[in-house]
N, C-alpha and C positions, 0 to 999 in steps of 0.2 A: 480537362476533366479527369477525374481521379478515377482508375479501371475498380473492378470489383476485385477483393482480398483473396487471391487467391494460394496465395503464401504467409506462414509465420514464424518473425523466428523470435525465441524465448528467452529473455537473458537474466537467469536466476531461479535452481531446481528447489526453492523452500515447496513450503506448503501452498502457498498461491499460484507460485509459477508451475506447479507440477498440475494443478485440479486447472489450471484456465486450460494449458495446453494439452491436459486429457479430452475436456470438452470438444475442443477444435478439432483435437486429432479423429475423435469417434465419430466427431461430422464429416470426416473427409476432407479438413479440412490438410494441406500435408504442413507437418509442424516440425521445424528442428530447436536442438535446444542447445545453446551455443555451452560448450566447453571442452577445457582441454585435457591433458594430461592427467592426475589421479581422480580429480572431477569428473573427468569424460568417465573412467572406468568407473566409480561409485553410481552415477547415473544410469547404467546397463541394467542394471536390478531394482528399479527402481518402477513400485507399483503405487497405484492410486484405486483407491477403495478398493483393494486385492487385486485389482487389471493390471499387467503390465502394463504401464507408459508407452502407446504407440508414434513415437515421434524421432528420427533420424538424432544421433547427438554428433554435434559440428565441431570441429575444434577451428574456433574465428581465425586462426592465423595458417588453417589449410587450406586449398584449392577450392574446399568444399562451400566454402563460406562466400554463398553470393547473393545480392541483393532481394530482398522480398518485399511483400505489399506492406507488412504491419512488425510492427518489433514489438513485445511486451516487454517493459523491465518490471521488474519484480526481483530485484535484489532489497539489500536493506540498505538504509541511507548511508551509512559508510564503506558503500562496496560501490557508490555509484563511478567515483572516476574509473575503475577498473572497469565496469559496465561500460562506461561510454567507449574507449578503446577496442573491446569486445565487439562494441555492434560497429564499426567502421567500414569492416567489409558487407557487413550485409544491408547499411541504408544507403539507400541510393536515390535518384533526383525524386521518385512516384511514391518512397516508403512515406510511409505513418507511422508516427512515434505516439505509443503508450503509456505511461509510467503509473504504475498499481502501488508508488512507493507512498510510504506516511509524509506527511508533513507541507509544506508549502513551495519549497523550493527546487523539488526534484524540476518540475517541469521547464522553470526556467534556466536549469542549468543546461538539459537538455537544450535546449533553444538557440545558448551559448553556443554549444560544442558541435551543434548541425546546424538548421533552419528554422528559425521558429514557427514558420508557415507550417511544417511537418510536423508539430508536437501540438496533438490535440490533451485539455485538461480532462484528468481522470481520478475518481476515487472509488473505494473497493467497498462495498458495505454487506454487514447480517452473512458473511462467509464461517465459516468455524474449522475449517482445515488446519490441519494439524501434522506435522511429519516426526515420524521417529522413527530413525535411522535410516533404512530405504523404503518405509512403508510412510503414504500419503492417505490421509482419510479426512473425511467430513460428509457432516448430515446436511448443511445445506451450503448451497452457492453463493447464497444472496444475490447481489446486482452490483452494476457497474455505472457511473454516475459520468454522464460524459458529454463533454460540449466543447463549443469552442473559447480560445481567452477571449474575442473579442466580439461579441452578438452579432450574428449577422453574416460568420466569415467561415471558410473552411470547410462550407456546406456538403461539398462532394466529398471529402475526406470522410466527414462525419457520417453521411450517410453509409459509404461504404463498411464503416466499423460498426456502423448500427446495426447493418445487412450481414456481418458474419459473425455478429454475437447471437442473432437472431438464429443464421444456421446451425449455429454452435448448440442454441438452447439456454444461452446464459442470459439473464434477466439484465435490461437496462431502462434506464431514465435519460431526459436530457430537460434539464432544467433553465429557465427563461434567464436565470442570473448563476452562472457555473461559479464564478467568485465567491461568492455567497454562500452557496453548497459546499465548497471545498475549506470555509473559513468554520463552519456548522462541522464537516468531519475533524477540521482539526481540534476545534471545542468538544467533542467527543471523545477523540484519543487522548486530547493530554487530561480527560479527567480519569476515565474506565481504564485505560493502558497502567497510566501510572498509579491508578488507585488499586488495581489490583497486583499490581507487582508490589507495591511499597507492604501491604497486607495480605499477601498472598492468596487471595480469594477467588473463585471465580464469577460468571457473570452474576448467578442468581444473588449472590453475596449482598450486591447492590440494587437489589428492590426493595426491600422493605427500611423504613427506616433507621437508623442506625449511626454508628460512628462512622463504617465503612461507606456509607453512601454519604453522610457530611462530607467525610474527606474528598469524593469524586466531583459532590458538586460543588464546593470551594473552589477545587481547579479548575474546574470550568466556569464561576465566574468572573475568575481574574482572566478570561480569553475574552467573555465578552466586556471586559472594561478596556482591555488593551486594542481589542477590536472595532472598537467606537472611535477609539482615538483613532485607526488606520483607514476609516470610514466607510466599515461593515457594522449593520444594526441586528444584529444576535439579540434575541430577548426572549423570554417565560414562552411565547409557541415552538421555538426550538428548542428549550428544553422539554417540554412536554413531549416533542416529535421523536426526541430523542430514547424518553420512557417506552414510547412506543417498541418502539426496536430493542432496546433491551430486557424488557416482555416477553418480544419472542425468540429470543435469544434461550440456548439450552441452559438449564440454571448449573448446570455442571462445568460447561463450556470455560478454557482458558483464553483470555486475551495473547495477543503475538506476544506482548511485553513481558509477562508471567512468564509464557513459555521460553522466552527470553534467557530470564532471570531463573528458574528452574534450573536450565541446560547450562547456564554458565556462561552464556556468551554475551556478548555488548548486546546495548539495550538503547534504544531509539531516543533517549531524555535528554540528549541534546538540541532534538530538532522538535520535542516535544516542550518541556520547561526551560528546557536554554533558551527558544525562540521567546519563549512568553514572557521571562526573565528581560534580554534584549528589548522586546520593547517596551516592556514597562519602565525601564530606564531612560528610553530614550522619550518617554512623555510621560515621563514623570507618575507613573502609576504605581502606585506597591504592589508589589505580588510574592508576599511572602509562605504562601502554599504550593507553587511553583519552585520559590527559590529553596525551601526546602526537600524536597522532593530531589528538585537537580544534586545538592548536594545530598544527600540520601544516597539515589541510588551509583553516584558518581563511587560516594566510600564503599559502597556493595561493590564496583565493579575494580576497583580495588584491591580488596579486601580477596575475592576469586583467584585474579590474577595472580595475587601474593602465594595464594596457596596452593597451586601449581605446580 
Protein backbone atom coordinates (compact mmCIF):
# COMPACT_ATOMS: atom_id res chain seq x y z
CA UNK A 1 0.00 0.00 0.00
CA UNK A 2 1.17 3.44 -1.11
CA UNK A 3 1.79 5.67 2.44
CA UNK A 4 0.28 9.26 2.24
CA UNK A 5 2.51 12.22 0.31
CA UNK A 6 4.21 13.56 2.53
CA UNK A 7 7.26 14.73 0.46
CA UNK A 8 7.73 16.70 -3.00
CA UNK A 9 10.20 17.19 -5.08
CA UNK A 10 10.07 19.53 -8.30
CA UNK A 11 11.87 19.13 -11.30
CA UNK A 12 11.59 22.36 -13.34
CA UNK A 13 11.29 26.32 -11.76
CA UNK A 14 9.04 27.64 -15.15
CA UNK A 15 5.77 29.03 -14.51
CA UNK A 16 3.99 25.60 -13.69
CA UNK A 17 6.50 24.11 -11.67
CA UNK A 18 6.89 27.21 -9.37
CA UNK A 19 2.54 27.86 -8.80
CA UNK A 20 2.15 23.67 -8.16
CA UNK A 21 4.99 23.89 -5.61
CA UNK A 22 3.92 27.11 -4.11
CA UNK A 23 0.60 25.54 -3.58
CA UNK A 24 2.07 22.37 -1.67
CA UNK A 25 4.49 24.38 0.14
CA UNK A 26 1.67 26.77 1.74
CA UNK A 27 -0.05 23.60 2.60
CA UNK A 28 2.63 22.30 4.52
CA UNK A 29 3.25 20.37 2.38
CA UNK A 30 7.64 20.28 2.60
CA UNK A 31 8.70 20.83 -1.13
CA UNK A 32 12.23 20.93 -2.76
CA UNK A 33 13.01 22.06 -6.00
CA UNK A 34 15.86 20.14 -7.49
CA UNK A 35 18.65 22.30 -9.03
CA UNK A 36 22.17 23.13 -9.22
CA UNK A 37 24.76 25.47 -9.65
CA UNK A 38 23.55 29.11 -11.34
CA UNK A 39 19.90 27.61 -11.40
CA UNK A 40 20.17 26.72 -7.84
CA UNK A 41 21.26 30.60 -7.31
CA UNK A 42 18.41 32.20 -9.90
CA UNK A 43 15.87 30.23 -7.94
CA UNK A 44 16.76 31.93 -4.30
CA UNK A 45 14.53 34.97 -5.55
CA UNK A 46 12.20 33.52 -6.95
CA UNK A 47 8.45 34.62 -5.96
CA UNK A 48 5.07 33.49 -7.08
CA UNK A 49 2.10 35.95 -7.11
CA UNK A 50 4.65 38.34 -5.03
CA UNK A 51 5.27 35.37 -2.12
CA UNK A 52 8.64 34.19 -2.01
CA UNK A 53 8.77 30.49 -3.14
CA UNK A 54 8.76 28.59 0.18
CA UNK A 55 10.41 25.30 -0.89
CA UNK A 56 14.31 24.10 0.09
CA UNK A 57 16.28 24.14 -3.45
CA UNK A 58 18.39 20.68 -3.90
CA UNK A 59 21.11 20.39 -5.94
CA UNK A 60 20.28 16.34 -7.18
CA UNK A 61 23.95 15.44 -7.12
CA UNK A 62 24.35 16.64 -3.26
CA UNK A 63 23.86 14.55 -0.07
CA UNK A 64 20.76 16.56 0.13
CA UNK A 65 18.85 14.87 -2.63
CA UNK A 66 16.87 11.93 -1.03
CA UNK A 67 14.08 10.03 -2.03
CA UNK A 68 10.31 11.43 -1.55
CA UNK A 69 6.56 10.42 -1.90
CA UNK A 70 5.84 12.33 -5.45
CA UNK A 71 8.16 13.99 -8.04
CA UNK A 72 6.45 16.77 -10.31
CA UNK A 73 8.25 17.31 -13.67
CA UNK A 74 7.35 20.23 -15.19
CA UNK A 75 10.26 20.85 -17.42
CA UNK A 76 9.62 21.44 -21.17
CA UNK A 77 9.86 18.42 -23.56
CA UNK A 78 13.32 18.97 -24.55
CA UNK A 79 14.85 19.25 -21.07
CA UNK A 80 13.19 15.99 -20.14
CA UNK A 81 16.39 13.63 -20.42
CA UNK A 82 18.32 15.95 -18.24
CA UNK A 83 15.10 15.71 -15.96
CA UNK A 84 15.20 12.25 -15.67
CA UNK A 85 18.96 12.04 -14.45
CA UNK A 86 17.93 15.06 -12.02
CA UNK A 87 15.35 13.05 -10.23
CA UNK A 88 17.54 9.62 -9.81
CA UNK A 89 18.41 10.33 -6.35
CA UNK A 90 15.17 11.28 -5.16
CA UNK A 91 12.80 8.36 -6.62
CA UNK A 92 12.80 5.57 -4.91
CA UNK A 93 10.92 2.00 -4.54
CA UNK A 94 7.26 4.27 -2.72
CA UNK A 95 7.87 7.66 -5.18
CA UNK A 96 5.12 8.66 -7.68
CA UNK A 97 5.94 10.03 -10.72
CA UNK A 98 4.12 13.15 -12.28
CA UNK A 99 4.68 14.70 -15.50
CA UNK A 100 2.64 18.26 -16.00
CA UNK A 101 4.65 18.07 -19.55
CA UNK A 102 2.76 18.77 -23.06
CA UNK A 103 2.28 16.16 -25.35
CA UNK A 104 2.04 12.38 -25.27
CA UNK A 105 5.21 10.71 -24.61
CA UNK A 106 6.59 12.32 -21.63
CA UNK A 107 4.90 9.61 -19.40
CA UNK A 108 6.09 6.80 -21.23
CA UNK A 109 9.58 7.81 -21.42
CA UNK A 110 9.27 8.24 -17.69
CA UNK A 111 8.17 4.64 -17.42
CA UNK A 112 11.29 3.74 -19.63
CA UNK A 113 13.80 5.36 -17.40
CA UNK A 114 12.06 4.09 -13.61
CA UNK A 115 8.91 1.91 -13.23
CA UNK A 116 6.14 2.25 -14.96
CA UNK A 117 3.88 1.14 -12.07
CA UNK A 118 5.24 4.71 -10.52
CA UNK A 119 4.19 7.01 -13.31
CA UNK A 120 0.62 7.88 -13.01
CA UNK A 121 -0.90 9.90 -16.34
CA UNK A 122 -1.36 13.58 -16.02
CA UNK A 123 -2.44 16.76 -17.70
CA UNK A 124 -2.50 20.37 -16.64
CA UNK A 125 -5.59 22.41 -17.79
CA UNK A 126 -7.32 26.35 -17.60
CA UNK A 127 -3.65 27.25 -15.52
CA UNK A 128 -2.37 30.99 -16.91
CA UNK A 129 1.00 31.22 -15.00
CA UNK A 130 3.20 33.09 -16.40
CA UNK A 131 7.01 33.79 -15.33
CA UNK A 132 9.20 36.76 -16.00
CA UNK A 133 12.40 36.55 -14.86
CA UNK A 134 12.18 35.57 -11.05
CA UNK A 135 8.63 36.74 -10.80
CA UNK A 136 5.81 33.89 -11.08
CA UNK A 137 2.09 34.93 -11.49
CA UNK A 138 -1.26 33.80 -12.37
CA UNK A 139 -5.12 34.36 -11.93
CA UNK A 140 -6.04 31.00 -11.82
CA UNK A 141 -4.69 27.28 -11.15
CA UNK A 142 -7.02 25.39 -13.08
CA UNK A 143 -6.88 21.50 -12.39
CA UNK A 144 -5.00 18.48 -12.82
CA UNK A 145 -6.45 15.56 -14.87
CA UNK A 146 -5.03 12.43 -13.42
CA UNK A 147 -5.46 8.67 -13.61
CA UNK A 148 -4.08 5.69 -14.12
CA UNK A 149 -2.64 4.20 -17.84
CA UNK A 150 -4.37 1.25 -17.11
CA UNK A 151 -8.33 1.45 -15.53
CA UNK A 152 -8.39 -0.22 -12.60
CA UNK A 153 -4.72 0.00 -11.40
CA UNK A 154 -2.51 2.21 -9.31
CA UNK A 155 -5.38 2.89 -7.12
CA UNK A 156 -3.38 3.63 -3.80
CA UNK A 157 -0.87 5.65 -5.74
CA UNK A 158 -3.81 7.73 -7.17
CA UNK A 159 -5.59 8.15 -4.30
CA UNK A 160 -2.57 9.46 -2.42
CA UNK A 161 -1.97 12.22 -5.17
CA UNK A 162 -5.61 12.94 -5.08
CA UNK A 163 -5.31 13.41 -1.12
CA UNK A 164 -2.40 16.01 -1.49
CA UNK A 165 -3.76 17.98 -4.42
CA UNK A 166 -6.69 18.18 -2.14
CA UNK A 167 -4.46 19.59 0.81
CA UNK A 168 -2.79 21.56 -1.60
CA UNK A 169 -6.11 23.29 -2.79
CA UNK A 170 -5.34 22.40 -6.32
CA UNK A 171 -8.40 21.29 -8.35
CA UNK A 172 -8.48 17.68 -9.96
CA UNK A 173 -10.43 15.32 -11.97
CA UNK A 174 -9.94 11.54 -12.71
CA UNK A 175 -11.66 10.48 -15.63
CA UNK A 176 -13.16 6.94 -16.57
CA UNK A 177 -10.89 6.83 -19.93
CA UNK A 178 -7.43 8.97 -18.85
CA UNK A 179 -6.29 7.97 -22.71
CA UNK A 180 -8.82 9.88 -24.12
CA UNK A 181 -8.46 12.88 -21.86
CA UNK A 182 -4.89 13.22 -22.53
CA UNK A 183 -5.57 12.66 -26.59
CA UNK A 184 -8.45 15.75 -25.99
CA UNK A 185 -5.41 18.00 -24.40
CA UNK A 186 -3.36 17.12 -27.01
CA UNK A 187 -6.11 18.26 -29.71
CA UNK A 188 -6.02 21.26 -27.72
CA UNK A 189 -2.47 22.30 -27.72
CA UNK A 190 -1.55 21.67 -30.97
CA UNK A 191 -4.48 23.81 -32.17
CA UNK A 192 -4.37 27.23 -29.34
CA UNK A 193 -0.55 26.62 -28.72
CA UNK A 194 0.34 26.83 -32.13
CA UNK A 195 -2.25 29.04 -33.44
CA UNK A 196 -1.37 31.45 -31.19
CA UNK A 197 2.31 31.57 -31.58
CA UNK A 198 2.06 31.35 -35.44
CA UNK A 199 -0.32 34.82 -35.07
CA UNK A 200 0.79 36.07 -32.11
CA UNK A 201 -2.57 36.36 -30.40
CA UNK A 202 -3.74 35.65 -27.18
CA UNK A 203 -6.62 33.40 -25.87
CA UNK A 204 -9.48 35.79 -26.54
CA UNK A 205 -8.01 36.18 -30.13
CA UNK A 206 -9.85 32.76 -30.62
CA UNK A 207 -13.52 33.21 -29.89
CA UNK A 208 -14.99 34.81 -32.07
CA UNK A 209 -14.92 33.87 -35.41
CA UNK A 210 -12.23 34.67 -37.72
CA UNK A 211 -9.12 33.67 -39.57
CA UNK A 212 -7.38 33.09 -36.27
CA UNK A 213 -9.78 30.77 -34.91
CA UNK A 214 -10.02 28.78 -38.67
CA UNK A 215 -6.35 28.36 -38.34
CA UNK A 216 -6.80 26.70 -34.46
CA UNK A 217 -9.51 24.61 -35.40
CA UNK A 218 -7.78 23.25 -38.73
CA UNK A 219 -5.17 21.95 -36.38
CA UNK A 220 -7.23 20.28 -34.40
CA UNK A 221 -9.00 18.64 -36.89
CA UNK A 222 -6.23 17.01 -38.45
CA UNK A 223 -5.54 15.38 -34.54
CA UNK A 224 -8.81 14.07 -34.74
CA UNK A 225 -8.40 12.36 -37.98
CA UNK A 226 -4.90 11.04 -37.06
CA UNK A 227 -6.62 10.06 -33.78
CA UNK A 228 -9.19 7.81 -35.31
CA UNK A 229 -6.76 6.02 -37.03
CA UNK A 230 -4.66 5.44 -33.43
CA UNK A 231 -8.19 4.36 -32.06
CA UNK A 232 -9.30 7.57 -30.07
CA UNK A 233 -12.87 8.95 -31.11
CA UNK A 234 -12.50 12.89 -30.74
CA UNK A 235 -15.51 14.58 -32.29
CA UNK A 236 -17.89 17.94 -32.28
CA UNK A 237 -18.61 17.24 -28.05
CA UNK A 238 -14.91 17.76 -27.61
CA UNK A 239 -14.60 20.44 -29.57
CA UNK A 240 -17.52 22.22 -27.95
CA UNK A 241 -15.98 21.02 -24.30
CA UNK A 242 -13.07 22.64 -25.55
CA UNK A 243 -15.03 26.30 -26.36
CA UNK A 244 -15.91 25.82 -22.92
CA UNK A 245 -12.59 26.30 -21.43
CA UNK A 246 -11.43 28.74 -23.73
CA UNK A 247 -14.57 31.08 -22.59
CA UNK A 248 -13.07 31.05 -19.51
CA UNK A 249 -10.03 31.53 -20.27
CA UNK A 250 -8.55 35.48 -19.66
CA UNK A 251 -9.11 37.04 -23.15
CA UNK A 252 -5.66 38.60 -22.52
CA UNK A 253 -4.15 35.51 -21.40
CA UNK A 254 -0.77 34.07 -23.48
CA UNK A 255 -0.57 30.35 -24.38
CA UNK A 256 3.20 28.53 -23.02
CA UNK A 257 3.86 28.46 -26.89
CA UNK A 258 3.38 32.44 -27.53
CA UNK A 259 5.34 33.02 -24.49
CA UNK A 260 7.68 30.65 -25.80
CA UNK A 261 8.05 32.39 -28.98
CA UNK A 262 8.02 35.96 -27.54
CA UNK A 263 11.06 35.17 -25.06
CA UNK A 264 13.06 33.54 -27.83
CA UNK A 265 13.36 30.18 -26.68
CA UNK A 266 12.54 26.64 -28.23
CA UNK A 267 9.06 26.08 -28.64
CA UNK A 268 7.16 22.53 -28.08
CA UNK A 269 6.04 22.00 -32.15
CA UNK A 270 7.94 19.21 -32.29
CA UNK A 271 5.92 17.06 -30.03
CA UNK A 272 3.02 19.16 -31.06
CA UNK A 273 2.95 19.15 -35.13
CA UNK A 274 5.88 16.75 -35.51
CA UNK A 275 3.69 14.16 -33.54
CA UNK A 276 0.72 14.82 -35.78
CA UNK A 277 2.81 15.29 -38.97
CA UNK A 278 4.34 11.38 -37.92
CA UNK A 279 1.32 10.06 -37.93
CA UNK A 280 -0.47 11.28 -40.46
CA UNK A 281 2.27 9.57 -42.53
CA UNK A 282 2.34 6.72 -41.15
CA UNK A 283 -1.72 6.18 -41.97
CA UNK A 284 -1.73 7.88 -44.63
CA UNK A 285 -3.62 10.98 -43.51
CA UNK A 286 -2.72 14.55 -44.89
CA UNK A 287 -2.03 17.15 -42.51
CA UNK A 288 -0.95 19.85 -44.26
CA UNK A 289 -1.88 22.66 -41.42
CA UNK A 290 0.34 20.84 -39.00
CA UNK A 291 2.98 20.34 -41.53
CA UNK A 292 3.07 23.89 -41.98
CA UNK A 293 3.03 25.11 -38.95
CA UNK A 294 6.07 22.62 -38.00
CA UNK A 295 7.84 24.17 -40.70
CA UNK A 296 6.83 27.74 -39.76
CA UNK A 297 7.75 27.84 -36.51
CA UNK A 298 10.90 25.43 -36.96
CA UNK A 299 12.22 28.70 -39.49
CA UNK A 300 11.24 31.10 -36.52
CA UNK A 301 13.35 29.14 -34.30
CA UNK A 302 16.02 29.51 -36.59
CA UNK A 303 15.84 32.46 -37.69
CA UNK A 304 16.19 33.57 -33.42
CA UNK A 305 18.94 31.50 -33.09
CA UNK A 306 20.64 33.13 -36.11
CA UNK A 307 20.27 36.29 -34.61
CA UNK A 308 22.10 35.92 -31.46
Amino acid sequence: MTAAIESVAVVGAGAMGAMYAAHLAKAGVPVVMLAGGERAARLNDLTVNGEPLRAQIVDPRSEQARPVDLVLVAVKSDALETAVEDMRPVVGPRTTILSVLNGLASEEHLGEAFDAEQVLLCIALAMDAMRDGSRVSYRQAGRLVVGPAVVGTQTDRLGAVQAVLDRAGLAWETPADMRRAMWWKFMVNVGINQASALTRAPYGAFVPDGPRRDLMLALMDEVVAVGRAEGVDLGAADLARWDAVLSAQPVDGWTSMLQDVAAGRPTEVDIFAGHVVELGRRHGIPTPHNLTALWTLRGLAETQTSAR
